[in-house]
C-alpha positions in Angstrom: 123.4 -16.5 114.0 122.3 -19.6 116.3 118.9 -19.4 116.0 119.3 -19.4 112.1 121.7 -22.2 112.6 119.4 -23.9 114.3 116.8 -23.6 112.1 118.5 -24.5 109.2 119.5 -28.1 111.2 116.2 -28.8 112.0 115.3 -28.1 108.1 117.9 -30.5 107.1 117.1 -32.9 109.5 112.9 -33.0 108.9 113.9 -33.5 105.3 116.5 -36.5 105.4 116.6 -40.1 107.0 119.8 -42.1 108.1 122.5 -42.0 106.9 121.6 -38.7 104.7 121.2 -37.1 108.3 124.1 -38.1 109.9 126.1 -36.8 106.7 124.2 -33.6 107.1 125.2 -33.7 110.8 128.4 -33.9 110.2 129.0 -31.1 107.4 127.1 -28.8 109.6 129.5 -29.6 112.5 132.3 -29.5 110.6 131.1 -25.3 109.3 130.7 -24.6 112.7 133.7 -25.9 113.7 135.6 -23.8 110.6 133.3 -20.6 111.8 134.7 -20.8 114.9 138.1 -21.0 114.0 137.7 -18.0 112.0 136.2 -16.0 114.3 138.7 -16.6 117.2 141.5 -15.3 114.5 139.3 -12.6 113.0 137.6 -9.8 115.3 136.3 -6.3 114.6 138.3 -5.7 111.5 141.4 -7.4 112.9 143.7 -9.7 112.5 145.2 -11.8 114.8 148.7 -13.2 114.4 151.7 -15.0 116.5 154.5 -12.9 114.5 155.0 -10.5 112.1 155.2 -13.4 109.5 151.5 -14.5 110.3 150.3 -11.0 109.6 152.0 -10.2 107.1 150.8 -13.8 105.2 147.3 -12.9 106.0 147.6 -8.9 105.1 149.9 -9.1 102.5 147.3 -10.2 99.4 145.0 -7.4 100.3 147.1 -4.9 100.8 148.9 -5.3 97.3 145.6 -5.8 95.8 144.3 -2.3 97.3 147.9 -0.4 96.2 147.2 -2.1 92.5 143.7 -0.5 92.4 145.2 2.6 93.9 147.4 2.8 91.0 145.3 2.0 88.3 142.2 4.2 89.3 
């Protein structure tokens, strides 16, 4: 996933000038940033949570919308 990260930066970066980069710079910074967020609370399938509250906030929608489909198929 880095190399294509990379490569996409160096894309974005051949293509722009100034101020146009530094925005670029930025928004890529700030997805990698977000990426890594998620990954540190996502692994292999699994959730990560503090409390029962946390993983039941992040479980919850899915589970009811897998016991609705459940139901209706």
């Amino acid at each position: 996933m880095e190399t294509v990260v990379d490569e996409m930066e160096r894309a974005y970066l051949d293509a722009c000038d100034g101020d146009a980069r530094d925005a670029l710079r930025r928004a890529l910074g700030d997805a990698l940033q977000e990426l890594a967020a998620v990954d540190r609370q996502v692994s292999r399938g699994f959730v990560r949570a503090g409390k029962p509250a946390d993983l039941a906030r992040k479980l919850g929608p899915e589970r009811r919308a897998r016991q609705g489909q459940g139901a209706v198929g």
